[in-house]
N, C-alpha and C positions, 0 to 999 in steps of 0.2 A: 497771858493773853498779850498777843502783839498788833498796837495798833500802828496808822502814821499819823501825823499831823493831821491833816485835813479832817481826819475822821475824829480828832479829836477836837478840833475846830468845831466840827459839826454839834458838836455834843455840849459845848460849851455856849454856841451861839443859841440854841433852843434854851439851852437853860437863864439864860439874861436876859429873854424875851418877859417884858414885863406882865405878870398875872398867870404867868405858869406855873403852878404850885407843883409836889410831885406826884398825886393823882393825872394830875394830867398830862405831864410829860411822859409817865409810864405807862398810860393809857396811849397816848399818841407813838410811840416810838413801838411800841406793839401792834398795834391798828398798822403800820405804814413801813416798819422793817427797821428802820433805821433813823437817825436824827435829822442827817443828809437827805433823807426822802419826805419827812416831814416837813421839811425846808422848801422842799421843789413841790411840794402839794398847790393846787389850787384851793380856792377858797370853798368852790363845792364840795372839793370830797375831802376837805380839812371837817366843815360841818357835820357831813354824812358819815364816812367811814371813822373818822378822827371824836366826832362826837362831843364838837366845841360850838360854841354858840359864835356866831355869825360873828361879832365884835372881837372876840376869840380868835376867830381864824383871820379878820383883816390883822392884827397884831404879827402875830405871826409872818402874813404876806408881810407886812414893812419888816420884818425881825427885828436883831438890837440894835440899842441906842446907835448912836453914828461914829462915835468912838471905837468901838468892839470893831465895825463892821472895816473901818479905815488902819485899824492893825495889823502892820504887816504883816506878811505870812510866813516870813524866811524860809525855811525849809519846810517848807508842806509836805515833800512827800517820804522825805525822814521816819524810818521807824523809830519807833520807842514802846518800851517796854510798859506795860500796865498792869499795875498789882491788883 
């Protein structure tokens, strides 16, 4: 499987969102396609389609901590291989 950076990014910033365990990551990224999509969701249909409780989905809306979010991206659009 070949992904790029960013899509990798993506997958990593859902996962450091704090109180996402992996029920609901694998819930949400199925409900919404993608990690990347989960990300760009509103708070409505994080609730409804995503089927996180309200508090749930503001989390999300802010994502992670400020640190993750301020790391650079250097080569984003870089493929790499993923076992």
């Amino acid at each position: 499987m070949t992904t790029n950076l960013a899509d990798l990014r993506a997958w990593l910033e859902l996962r450091a969102i704090p109180g996402i365990g992996d029920a609901a990551y694998c819930r949400l990224v199925a409900a919404f396609g993608s990690p990347d999509a989960v990300l760009k969701a509103g708070r409505r249909d994080l609730v409804s389609k995503g089927e996180v409780s309200p508090v749930m989905a503001s989390a999300i809306e802010a994502g992670p901590d400020q640190l993750l979010r301020d790391a650079p991206t250097g080569d984003a659009g870089r493929q790499v291989d993923v076992l």
